[in-house]
C-alpha positions in Angstrom: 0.0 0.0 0.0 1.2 3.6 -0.7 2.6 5.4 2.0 0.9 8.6 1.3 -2.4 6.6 1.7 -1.4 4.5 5.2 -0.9 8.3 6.6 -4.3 9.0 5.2 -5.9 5.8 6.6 -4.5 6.8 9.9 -5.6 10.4 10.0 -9.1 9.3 9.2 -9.3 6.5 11.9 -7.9 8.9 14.4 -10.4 11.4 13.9 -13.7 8.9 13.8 -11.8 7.4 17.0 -11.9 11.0 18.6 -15.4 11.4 17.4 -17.1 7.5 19.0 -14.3 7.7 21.8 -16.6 10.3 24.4 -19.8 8.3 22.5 -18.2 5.1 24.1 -16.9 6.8 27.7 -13.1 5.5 26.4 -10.4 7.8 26.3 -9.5 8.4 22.7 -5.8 6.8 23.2 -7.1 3.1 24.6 -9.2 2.7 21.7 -6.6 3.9 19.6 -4.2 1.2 21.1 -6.8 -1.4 20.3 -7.7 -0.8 17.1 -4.0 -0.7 16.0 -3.3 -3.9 18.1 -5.9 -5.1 16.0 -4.8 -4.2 12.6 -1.4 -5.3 13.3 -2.5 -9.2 13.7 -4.9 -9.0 10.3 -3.2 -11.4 7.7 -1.4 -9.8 4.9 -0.6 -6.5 6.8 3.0 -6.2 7.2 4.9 -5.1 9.9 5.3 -1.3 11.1 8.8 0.0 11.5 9.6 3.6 12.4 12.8 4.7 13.3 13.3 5.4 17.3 14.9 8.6 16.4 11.9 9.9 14.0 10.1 9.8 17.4 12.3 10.9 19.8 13.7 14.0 17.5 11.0 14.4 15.6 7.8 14.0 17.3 8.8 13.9 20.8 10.0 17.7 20.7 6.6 19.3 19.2 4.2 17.5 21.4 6.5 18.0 24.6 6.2 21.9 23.5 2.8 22.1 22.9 2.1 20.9 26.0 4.4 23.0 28.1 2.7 26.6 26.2 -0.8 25.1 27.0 0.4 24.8 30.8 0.3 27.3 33.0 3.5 29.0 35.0 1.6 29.7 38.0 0.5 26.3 38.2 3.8 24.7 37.4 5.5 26.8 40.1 2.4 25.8 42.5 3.0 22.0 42.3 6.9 22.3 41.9 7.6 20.2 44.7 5.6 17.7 43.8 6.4 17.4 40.2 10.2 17.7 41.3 9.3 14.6 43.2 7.1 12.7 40.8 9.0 13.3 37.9 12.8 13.1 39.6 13.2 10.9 42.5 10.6 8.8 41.2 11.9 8.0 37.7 15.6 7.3 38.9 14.1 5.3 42.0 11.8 3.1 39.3 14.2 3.0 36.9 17.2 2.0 39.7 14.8 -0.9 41.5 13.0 -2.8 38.4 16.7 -2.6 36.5 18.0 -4.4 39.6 15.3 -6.7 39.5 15.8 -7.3 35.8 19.6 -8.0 36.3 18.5 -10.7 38.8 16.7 -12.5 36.6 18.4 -12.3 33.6 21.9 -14.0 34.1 23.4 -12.3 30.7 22.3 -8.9 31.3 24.7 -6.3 32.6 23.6 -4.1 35.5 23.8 -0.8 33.6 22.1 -2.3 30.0 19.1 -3.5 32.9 18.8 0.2 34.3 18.4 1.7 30.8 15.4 -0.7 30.1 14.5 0.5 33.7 14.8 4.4 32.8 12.5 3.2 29.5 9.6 2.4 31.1 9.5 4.5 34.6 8.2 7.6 32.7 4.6 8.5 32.8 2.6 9.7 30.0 -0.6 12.5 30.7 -2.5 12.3 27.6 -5.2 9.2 28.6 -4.9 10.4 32.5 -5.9 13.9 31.7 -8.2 13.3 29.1 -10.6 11.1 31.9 -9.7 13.3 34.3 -10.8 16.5 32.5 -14.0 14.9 31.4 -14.9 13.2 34.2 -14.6 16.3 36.4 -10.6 15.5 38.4 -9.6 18.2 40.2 -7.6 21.0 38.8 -4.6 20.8 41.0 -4.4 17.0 40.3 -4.4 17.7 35.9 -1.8 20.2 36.6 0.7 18.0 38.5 -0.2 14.9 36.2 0.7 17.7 33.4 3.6 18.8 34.5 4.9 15.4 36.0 4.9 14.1 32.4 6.6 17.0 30.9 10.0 16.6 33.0 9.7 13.0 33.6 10.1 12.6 30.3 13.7 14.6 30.2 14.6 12.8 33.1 14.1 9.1 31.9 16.0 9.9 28.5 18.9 11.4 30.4 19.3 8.6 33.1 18.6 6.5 29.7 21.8 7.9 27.9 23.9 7.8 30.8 23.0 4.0 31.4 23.4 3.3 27.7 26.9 4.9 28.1 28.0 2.9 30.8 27.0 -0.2 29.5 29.5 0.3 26.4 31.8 1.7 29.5 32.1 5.1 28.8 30.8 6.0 32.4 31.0 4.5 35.7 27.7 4.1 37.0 28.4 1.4 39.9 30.3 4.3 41.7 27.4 6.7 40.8 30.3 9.7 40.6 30.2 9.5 36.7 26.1 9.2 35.9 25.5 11.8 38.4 27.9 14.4 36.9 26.4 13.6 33.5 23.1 13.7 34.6 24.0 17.2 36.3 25.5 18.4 33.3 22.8 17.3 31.2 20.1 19.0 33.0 21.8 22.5 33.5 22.9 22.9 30.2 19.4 21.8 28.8 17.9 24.4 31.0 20.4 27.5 29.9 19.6 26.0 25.8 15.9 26.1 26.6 15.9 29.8 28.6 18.4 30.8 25.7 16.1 29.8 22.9 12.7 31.1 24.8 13.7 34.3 25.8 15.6 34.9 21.6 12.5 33.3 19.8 10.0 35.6 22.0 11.8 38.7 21.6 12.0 38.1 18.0 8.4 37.1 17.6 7.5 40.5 19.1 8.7 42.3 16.4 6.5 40.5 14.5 2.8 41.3 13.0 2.1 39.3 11.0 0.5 36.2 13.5 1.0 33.6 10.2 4.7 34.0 9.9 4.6 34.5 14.0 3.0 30.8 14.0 5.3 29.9 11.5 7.7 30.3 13.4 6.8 28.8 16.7 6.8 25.8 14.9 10.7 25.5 14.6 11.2 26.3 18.4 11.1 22.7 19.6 13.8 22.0 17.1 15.6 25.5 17.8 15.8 24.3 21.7 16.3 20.5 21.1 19.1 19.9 18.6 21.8 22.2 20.2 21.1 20.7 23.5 21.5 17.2 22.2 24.6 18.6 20.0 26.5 19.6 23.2 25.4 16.8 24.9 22.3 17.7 27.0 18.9 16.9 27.4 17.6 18.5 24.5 13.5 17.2 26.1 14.3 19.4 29.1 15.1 22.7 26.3 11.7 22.2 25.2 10.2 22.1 27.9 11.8 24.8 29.5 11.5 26.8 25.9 8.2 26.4 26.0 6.9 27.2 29.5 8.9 30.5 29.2 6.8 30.9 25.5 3.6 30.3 26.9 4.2 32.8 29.7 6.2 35.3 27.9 3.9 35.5 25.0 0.3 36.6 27.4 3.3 40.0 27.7 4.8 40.0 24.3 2.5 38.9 21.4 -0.5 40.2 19.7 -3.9 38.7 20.6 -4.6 37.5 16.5 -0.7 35.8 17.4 -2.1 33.6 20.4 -5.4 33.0 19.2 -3.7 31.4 15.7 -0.8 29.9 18.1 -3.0 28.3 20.6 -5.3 26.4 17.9 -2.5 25.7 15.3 -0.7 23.5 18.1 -3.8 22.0 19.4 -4.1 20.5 16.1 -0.4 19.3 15.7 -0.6 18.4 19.5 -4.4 16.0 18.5 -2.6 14.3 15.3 0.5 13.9 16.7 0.5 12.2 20.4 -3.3 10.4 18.6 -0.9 8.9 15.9 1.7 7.7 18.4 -0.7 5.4 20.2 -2.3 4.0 17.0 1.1 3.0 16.1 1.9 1.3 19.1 -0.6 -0.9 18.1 0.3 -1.2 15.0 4.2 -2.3 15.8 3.2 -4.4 18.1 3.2 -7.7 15.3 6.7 -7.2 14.7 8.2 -6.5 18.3 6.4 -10.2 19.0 8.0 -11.8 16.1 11.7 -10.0 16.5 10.8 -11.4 20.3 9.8 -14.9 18.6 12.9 -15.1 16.4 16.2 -16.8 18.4 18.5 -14.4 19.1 21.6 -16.3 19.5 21.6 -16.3 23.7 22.7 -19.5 25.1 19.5 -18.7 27.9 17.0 -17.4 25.6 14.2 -15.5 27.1 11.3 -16.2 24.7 8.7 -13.9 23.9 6.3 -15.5 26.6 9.1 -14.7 29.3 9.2 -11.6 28.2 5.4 -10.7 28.6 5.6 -12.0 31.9 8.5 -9.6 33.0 6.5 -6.6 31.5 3.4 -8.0 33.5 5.5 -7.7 36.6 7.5 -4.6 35.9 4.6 -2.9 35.5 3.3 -4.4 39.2 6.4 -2.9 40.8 6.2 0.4 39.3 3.1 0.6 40.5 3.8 -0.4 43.7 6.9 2.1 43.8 4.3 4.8 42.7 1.7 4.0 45.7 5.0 4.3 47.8 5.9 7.7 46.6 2.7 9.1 46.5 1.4 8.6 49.9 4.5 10.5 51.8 4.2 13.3 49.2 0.6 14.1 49.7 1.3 13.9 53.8 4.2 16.8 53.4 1.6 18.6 50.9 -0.5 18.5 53.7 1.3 19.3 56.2 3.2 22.5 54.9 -0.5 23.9 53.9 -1.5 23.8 57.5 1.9 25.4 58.5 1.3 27.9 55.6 -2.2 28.6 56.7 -3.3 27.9 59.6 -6.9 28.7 58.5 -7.2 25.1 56.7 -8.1 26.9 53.7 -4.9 26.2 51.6 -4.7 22.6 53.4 -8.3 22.0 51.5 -6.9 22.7 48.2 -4.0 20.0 49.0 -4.9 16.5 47.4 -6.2 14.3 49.9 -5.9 10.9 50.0 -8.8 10.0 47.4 -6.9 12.4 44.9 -3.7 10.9 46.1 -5.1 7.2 44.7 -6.3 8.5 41.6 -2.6 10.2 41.2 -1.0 6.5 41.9 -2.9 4.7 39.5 -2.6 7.2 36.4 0.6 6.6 35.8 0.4 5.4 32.7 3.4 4.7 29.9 3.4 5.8 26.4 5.2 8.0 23.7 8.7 8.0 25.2 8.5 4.3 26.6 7.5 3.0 23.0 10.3 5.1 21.3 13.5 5.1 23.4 12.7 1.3 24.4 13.6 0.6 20.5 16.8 3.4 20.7 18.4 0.7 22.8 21.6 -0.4 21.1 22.0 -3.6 19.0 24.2 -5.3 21.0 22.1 -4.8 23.9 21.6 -8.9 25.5 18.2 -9.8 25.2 17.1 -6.7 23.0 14.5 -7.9 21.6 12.8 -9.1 24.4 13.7 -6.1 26.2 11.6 -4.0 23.8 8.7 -6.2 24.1 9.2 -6.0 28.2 8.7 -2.1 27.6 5.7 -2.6 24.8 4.2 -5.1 27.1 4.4 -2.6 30.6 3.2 0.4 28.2 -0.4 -1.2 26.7 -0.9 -3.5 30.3 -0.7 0.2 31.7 -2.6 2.1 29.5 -5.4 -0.9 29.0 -5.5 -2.1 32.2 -5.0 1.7 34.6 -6.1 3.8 31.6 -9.2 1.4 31.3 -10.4 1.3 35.4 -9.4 5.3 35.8 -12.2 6.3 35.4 -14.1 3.9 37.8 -11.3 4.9 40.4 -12.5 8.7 39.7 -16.0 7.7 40.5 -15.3 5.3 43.3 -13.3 8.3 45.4 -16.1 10.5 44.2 -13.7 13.6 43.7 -15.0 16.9 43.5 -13.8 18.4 40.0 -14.3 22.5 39.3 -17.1 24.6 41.5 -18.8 26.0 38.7 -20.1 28.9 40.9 -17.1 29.5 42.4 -15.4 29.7 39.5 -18.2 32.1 37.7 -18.0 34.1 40.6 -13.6 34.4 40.7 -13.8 35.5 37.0 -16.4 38.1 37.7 -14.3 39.5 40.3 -11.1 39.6 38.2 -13.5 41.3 35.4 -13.9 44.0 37.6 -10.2 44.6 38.5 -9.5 44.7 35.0 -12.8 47.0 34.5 -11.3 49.2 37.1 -7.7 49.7 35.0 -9.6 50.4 32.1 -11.9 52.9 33.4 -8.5 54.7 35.0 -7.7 55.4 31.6 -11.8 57.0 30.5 -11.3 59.4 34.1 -8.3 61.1 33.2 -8.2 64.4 33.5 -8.0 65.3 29.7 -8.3 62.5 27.7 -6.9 62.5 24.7 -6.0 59.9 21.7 -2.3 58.6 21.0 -2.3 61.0 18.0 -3.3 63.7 20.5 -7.1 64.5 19.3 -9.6 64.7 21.2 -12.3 62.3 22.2 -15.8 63.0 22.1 -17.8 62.4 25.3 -20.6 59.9 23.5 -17.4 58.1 22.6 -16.4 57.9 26.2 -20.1 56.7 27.3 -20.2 53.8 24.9 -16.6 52.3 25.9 -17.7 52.7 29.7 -21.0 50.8 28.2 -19.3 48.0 26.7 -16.7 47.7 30.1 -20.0 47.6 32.5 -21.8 45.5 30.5 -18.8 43.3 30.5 -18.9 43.5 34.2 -22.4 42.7 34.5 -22.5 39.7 32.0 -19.9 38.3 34.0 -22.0 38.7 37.8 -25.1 37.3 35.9 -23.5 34.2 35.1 -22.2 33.4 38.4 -25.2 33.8 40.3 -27.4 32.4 37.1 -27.9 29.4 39.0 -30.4 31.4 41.7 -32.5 33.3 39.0 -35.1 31.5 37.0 -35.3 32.1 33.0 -32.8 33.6 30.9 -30.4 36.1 32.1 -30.6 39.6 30.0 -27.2 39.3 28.6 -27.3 35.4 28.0 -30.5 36.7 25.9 -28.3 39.0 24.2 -25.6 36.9 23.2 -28.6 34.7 22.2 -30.3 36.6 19.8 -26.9 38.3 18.4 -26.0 34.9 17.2 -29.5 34.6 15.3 -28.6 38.0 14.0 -25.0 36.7 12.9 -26.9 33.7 11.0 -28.9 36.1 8.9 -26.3 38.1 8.2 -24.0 34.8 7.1 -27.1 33.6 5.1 -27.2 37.0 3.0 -23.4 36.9 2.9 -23.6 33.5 1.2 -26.5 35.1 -1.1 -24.5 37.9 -2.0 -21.4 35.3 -2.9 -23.5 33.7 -4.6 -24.9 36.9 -7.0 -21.0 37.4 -8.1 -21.9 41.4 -6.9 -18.7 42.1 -5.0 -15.2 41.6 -5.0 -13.7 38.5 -3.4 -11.7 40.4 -1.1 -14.5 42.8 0.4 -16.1 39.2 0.5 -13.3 37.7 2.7 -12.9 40.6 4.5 -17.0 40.9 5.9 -16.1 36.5 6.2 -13.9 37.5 9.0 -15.7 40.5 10.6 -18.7 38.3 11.2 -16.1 35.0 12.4 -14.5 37.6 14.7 -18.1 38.7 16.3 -19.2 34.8 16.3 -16.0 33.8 18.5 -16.3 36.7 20.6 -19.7 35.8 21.6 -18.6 32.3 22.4 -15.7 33.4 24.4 -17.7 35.5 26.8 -20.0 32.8 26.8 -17.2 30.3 28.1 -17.9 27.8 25.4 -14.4 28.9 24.1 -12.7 28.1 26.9 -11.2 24.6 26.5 
């Protein structure tokens, strides 16, 4: 079959997935796992092979930055601690214990080639966690840590990876520790200074820029800008983007246009859907020839068959659990306990995730991207490789199937308490406010004038005082809308403007269709009236997520 068709097939099965999936209850990725699992076993379809290094360079990079410009600094630097935890000590702990383990069983296996398979499969992947979560109402501090866990676990498995790797071919001394903590030091800083580096260059540069096409055009080198000199010198080049791209997303609210974010923000929502989508359809889909590479002899005098190796990945992925549970439940009791230090009130300790939202952060640690791609970056010679890569395959879908599958039974079982609506209606209105009261500062000065120095007209003044208080208002009527009966005034507004905004498209069409005006006054009234459309959504939250 062509290849310019398979990448069509996929496309198209990814989208009816993500269309069925929320039909279904699933999380788009399990049923994409399924269905590729599926295809790979159909006689006469022949085995997937891509490149670990068209993942890890190529796809990795993008969907690691547009995660990090979707995630909040605030939040980030809220949950530090935790994330620190989650994302540090608990990868090299995982990876350390079930590489230990490994070299147990497996007599020809060196201690350091056993902790690389270990880094391979202790990070976490986000993608099916959040997506349940989200839907299903998990609290908002528990996305963000799952979030940001996911971002620098990531960096920190591929680095502990590398430095594993090179001992093994005994480049470093990791039995000491003195050598694979140095590197993994050195690794870490320098991929921080490449990320800073290329965020702060790429966001002063993009604020000279109008245009919010070219702008967008070229956010989408940035993940490559930050990764490949941070690999060249030999950093973690995962970290860069991260870091590049939590200093983007919090730079850019200062320094770009509002026509800049708005194409930004969807353009890598649609990369981010087709890209980290397409990753778990093809772990599926490789599955067929992992098994038989697993199934072939490999010339080991104690051959681990492919059988062996699916129990292994049954167990590892029992352990890592286990080590997560362990983890977990001492972090959440600190969290607690510095929140009634902090405030003694019991306020902040509220917002702290108890021990239901400490369960539900134990069992959604899931494995996917990195652990399918760096488990096949594991060098030929590597004893047992083959086996070892369907040990990883076999601890990423048991995860994702058999966690992924129950989370959101767990959610419902420790009956978790998503977003207060009202609360959060009522928040917004209150900032509203403080951002009406700026604005108005500038409508009471003393003698208000344009930028070009003319004067303003007072009706002028009136009507942009009008649109801020009406702003204001809409906001208040929507937080307490759940206490008056019928339809607010302003949710009748926004309403009936959109009814307007259809008859107006309708005679827009009509007039397209007569051939009476020029196609670019026709474009141009195209976007006034998609402009007015999306600003009504937006104040009408529906634009939100």
């Amino acid at each position: 079959m062509r290849p310019e068709l398979v990448v069509v097939i996929c496309v198209i099965i990814i989208i009816g997935v993500s269309v069925l999936s929320p039909k279904l209850k699933i999380a788009t990725p399990l049923v994409l796992v399924v269905i590729g699992l599926g295809i790979s076993v159909l006689p006469g379809v022949q085995p997937v092979v891509i490149p670990s290094e068209w993942v890890l360079a190529g796809v990795l990079p993008p969907l690691l930055y547009a995660s990090a410009i979707n995630l909040p600094l605030v939040d980030f630097r809220k949950n530090f601690g935790s994330i620190s935890v989650l994302s540090v000590a608990l990868v090299i702990v995982s990876a350390l214990v079930t590489g230990f383990l490994l070299f147990m069983i497996l007599p020809q296996l060196n201690l350091a080639s056993a902790i690389a398979l270990g880094a391979v499969i202790s990070p976490t992947d986000a993608v099916a966690a959040t997506s349940i979560g989200k839907r299903l109402g998990l609290p908002p501090r528990l996305v963000a840590v799952l979030e940001g866990e996911s971002l620098v676990n990531d960096a920190s498995s591929l680095v502990l990876l590398r430095t594993a790797v090179a001992a093994a071919a005994g480049t470093t001394a990791i039995a000491g520790g003195g050598g694979a903590v140095i590197d993994f030091a050195y690794s870490s800083v320098i991929g921080i200074a490449v990320g800073l580096a290329v965020g702060a260059l790429t966001v002063f540069l993009r604020s000279k820029l109008h245009d919010s096409v070219v702008n967008t055009a070229v956010s989408f080198l940035i993940p490559f800008l930050a990764y490949i000199p941070a690999e060249a010198l030999g950093a973690s080049g995962v970290l860069a983007v991260v870091v590049a791209g939590l200093y983007t997303g919090h730079m850019g609210a200062r320094y770009f246009s509002a026509s800049t974010r708005i194409s930004e923000r969807t353009n890598w929502r649609t990369i981010q859907f087709l890209l980290e989508n397409g990753v778990f359809l093809l772990m599926g889909l490789e599955l067929k020839n992992i098994v038989v590479a697993a199934i072939e002899p490999s010339g080991e005098t104690d051959h681990l068959d492919a059988v062996g190796a699916v129990v292994l990945g049954l167990g590892a992925a029992i352990v890592l659990l286990v080590i997560r549970f362990a983890f977990v439940g001492p972090l959440l009791a600190v969290q607690q306990a510095r929140a009634r230090r902090r405030d003694p009130t019991g306020a902040e300790a509220s917002e702290a995730t108890g021990w239901r939202g400490g369960a539900v952060l134990s069992w959604a640690g899931m494995r996917g991207v990195v652990t399918v791609a760096a488990a096949q970056s594991l060098p030929d010679g590597t004893p047992y490789r083959n086996e070892l890569v369907l040990i990883a395959f076999t601890v990423s879908i048991v995860t994702l199937l058999v966690q992924g599958g129950t989370l959101p039974w767990i959610i419902r079982v420790m009956k978790l308490t998503g977003v207060d609506e009202r609360a959060d209606h009522e928040e917004f209105a209150t900032l509203v406010d403080e951002l009406r009261a700026a604005g108005l500062q500038v409508l009471d000065a003393p003698e208000l004038t344009l930028p070009n120095g003319d004067a303003v007209d007072e009706s002028v003044v009136d009507r942009v005082r009008s649109d801020a208080d009406l702003r204001s208002e809409s906001a208040w009527e929507r937080a307490h809308a759940a206490d008056s009966g019928g339809t607010a005034p302003h949710r009748q507004y926004r309403v009936l403007r959109l009814e307007v905004l259809k008859a107006e498209r309708a005679a827009l069409l009509d007039a397209r269709g007569r051939g009476e005006y020029n196609s670019r006054i026709l474009v141009r009234a195209q976007l006034m009236l998609d402009q007015e459309e999306a600003r009504l959504a937006q104040s009408d939250g529906s634009g939100q997520h």
